[in-house]
C-alpha positions, 0 to 999 in steps of 0.5 A: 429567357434564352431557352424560351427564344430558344424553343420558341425559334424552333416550334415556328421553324417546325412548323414552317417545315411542316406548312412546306411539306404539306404544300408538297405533298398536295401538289404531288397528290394532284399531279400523281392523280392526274399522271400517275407515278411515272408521268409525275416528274419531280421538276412538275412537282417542284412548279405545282408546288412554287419551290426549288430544288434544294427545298424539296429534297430537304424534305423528301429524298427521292421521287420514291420517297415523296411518293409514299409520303403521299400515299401515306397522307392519303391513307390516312384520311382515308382511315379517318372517314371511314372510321373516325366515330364510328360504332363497331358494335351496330347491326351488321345491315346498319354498319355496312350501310354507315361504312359504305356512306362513308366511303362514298362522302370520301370519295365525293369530298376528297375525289383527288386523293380518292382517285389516287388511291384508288384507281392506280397500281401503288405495288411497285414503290410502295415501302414498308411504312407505307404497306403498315399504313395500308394494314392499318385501314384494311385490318379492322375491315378483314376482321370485322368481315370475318366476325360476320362470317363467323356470326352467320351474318356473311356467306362462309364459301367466300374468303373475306379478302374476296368478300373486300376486293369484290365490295371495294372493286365495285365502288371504285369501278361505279366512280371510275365509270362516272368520272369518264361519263358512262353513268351519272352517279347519285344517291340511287346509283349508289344506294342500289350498288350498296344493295347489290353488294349486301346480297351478294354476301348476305349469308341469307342469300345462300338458300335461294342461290342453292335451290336455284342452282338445283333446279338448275340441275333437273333442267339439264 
């Protein structure tokens, strides 16, 4: 009987703990988002998330470390929607296409993490926890880009790592432009910069560019 109070007692103060900082990371989230690392004070924190002091750094030692625990919360949806359930062994088209959606349902139903994400320069305090949970998203992304050269499916003149820069920086640039009003953003922005990005790298693309690239060369 002891031991089951016991156990019981410390499952609902766990979970307690957890509710809390779940709590504290949400309104982190927001606020990072909004101001960025440096304009975030944890006092701001603190109010956003209705908690004293001495509660929040129970849970999280330093402003750093609340940081990455966020970034690694974040991360982590982020690794769930883009591949929770999905099928690696589809068409290549058909798995871009799927991967490029999913990014896109994130962005629209997490826009808050998506920006902080996304849009701010995490190299500074990121820890050693939090660049593991980064490899954890972009690996299988680099590899399943790689496969693709390999395959033929993607030009082999561009590194996958560019291939992944160039493709991730041209979503984020269409949701950053929208956000500040330069475009609106549907299902046919998004579509059409899905295409564009397809062609840039389709290894069938590379004929045409050559011939143009030498027709080029008698005009001069």
């Amino acid at each position: 009987m002891g031991e089951s109070t016991t156990a019981t007692g410390k499952k609902a103060s766990e979970s307690k703990r957890d509710a809390l900082e779940s709590r504290v990371i949400e309104a982190a989230l927001e606020l990072f988002a909004e101001r960025g690392y440096h304009g975030t004070s944890v006092p701001a924190v603190m109010e956003r998330a209705g908690i004293g002091a001495g509660s929040l750094y129970r849970l999280f030692e330093s402003k750093e470390a609340l940081v990455n625990a966020v970034f690694r919360d974040a991360k982590r949806r982020l690794e769930v929607a883009l591949r929770e359930g999905v099928r690696m062994d589809q068409e290549p088209r058909t798995l871009f296409d799927e991967l490029w959606a999913r990014l896109a349902a994130f962005a629209e139903a997490q826009p808050v993490a998506f920006r902080f994400l996304e849009l701010q320069d995490h190299t500074p305090y990121l820890d050693g926890a939090s660049r593991q949970q980064e490899l954890a998203v972009l690996a299988p992304i680099a590899l399943g880009c790689m496969d693709m050269q390999r395959r033929g499916v993607f030009r082999q003149d561009v590194a996958a790592d560019v291939i992944i820069a160039f493709v991730w920086g041209a979503f984020v640039g269409l949701v950053k432009a929208a956000r500040l009003g330069y475009l609106k953003l549907g299902p046919e922005q998004i579509d059409a910069a899905r295409d564009a990005c397809w062609r840039a790298f389709a290894a069938a693309a590379q004929p045409a560019e050559r011939e143009k690239e030498r027709w080029k060369r008698r005009r001069r």
